[in-house]
C-alpha positions in Angstrom: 0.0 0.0 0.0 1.3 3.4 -0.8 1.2 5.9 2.0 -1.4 8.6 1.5 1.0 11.5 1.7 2.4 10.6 -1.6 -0.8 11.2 -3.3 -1.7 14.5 -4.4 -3.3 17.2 -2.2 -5.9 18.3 -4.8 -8.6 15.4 -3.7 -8.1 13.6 -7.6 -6.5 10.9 -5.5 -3.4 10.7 -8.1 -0.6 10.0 -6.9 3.1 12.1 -7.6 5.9 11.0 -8.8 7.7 9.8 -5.8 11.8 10.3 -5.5 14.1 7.5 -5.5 14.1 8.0 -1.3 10.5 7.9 -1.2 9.7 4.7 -3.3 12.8 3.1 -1.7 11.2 3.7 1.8 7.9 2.5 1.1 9.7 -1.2 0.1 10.3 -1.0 -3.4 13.9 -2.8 -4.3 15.4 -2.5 -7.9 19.2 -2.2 -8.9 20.8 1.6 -8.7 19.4 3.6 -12.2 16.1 3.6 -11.9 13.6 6.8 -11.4 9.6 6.9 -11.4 8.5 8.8 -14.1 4.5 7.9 -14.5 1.0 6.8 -12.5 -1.0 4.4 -14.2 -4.2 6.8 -13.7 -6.9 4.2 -13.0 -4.7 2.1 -11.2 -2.7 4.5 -9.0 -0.9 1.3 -7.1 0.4 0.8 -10.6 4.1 2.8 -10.6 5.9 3.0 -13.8 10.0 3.2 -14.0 12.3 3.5 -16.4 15.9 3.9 -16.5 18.4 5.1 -19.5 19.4 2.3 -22.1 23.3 3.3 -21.3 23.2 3.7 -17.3 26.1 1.9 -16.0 26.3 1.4 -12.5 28.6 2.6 -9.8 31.6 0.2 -9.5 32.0 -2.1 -6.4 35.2 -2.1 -4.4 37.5 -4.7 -5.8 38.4 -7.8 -3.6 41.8 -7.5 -3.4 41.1 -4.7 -0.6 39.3 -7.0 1.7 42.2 -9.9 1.1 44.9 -6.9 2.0 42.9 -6.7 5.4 42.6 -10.1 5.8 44.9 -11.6 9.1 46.4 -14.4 7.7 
């Protein structure tokens, strides 16, 4: 269920396009990229994302720093 002070205050009962902090806090999980851009109008539990074709993500620290701090 999506909290109802992410819907609009104008009584339509739409709800806004949330930020990445919002939708994330309300459970939603998908990789790093993504942003919600639409409402599916007559379904407004209905979010739609998209992301760009090109995103690449953030790398990840290699593993040869956790082996250096391994006690061996």
């Amino acid at each position: 269920m999506v909290p109802k002070e992410y819907f609009n205050q104008d009584d339509t009962g739409t709800l806004r396009l949330l930020t990445e902090q919002e939708w994330r806090g309300i459970g939603i999980t998908q990789s790093l990229g993504w942003e919600h851009y639409e409402v599916h109008a007559p379904e407004p539990h209905v979010l739609l994302f998209r992301r760009a074709k090109d995103f690449v993500p953030p790398a990840q620290p290699t593993a040869r720093f956790k082996d250096a701090t391994r006690r061996k």
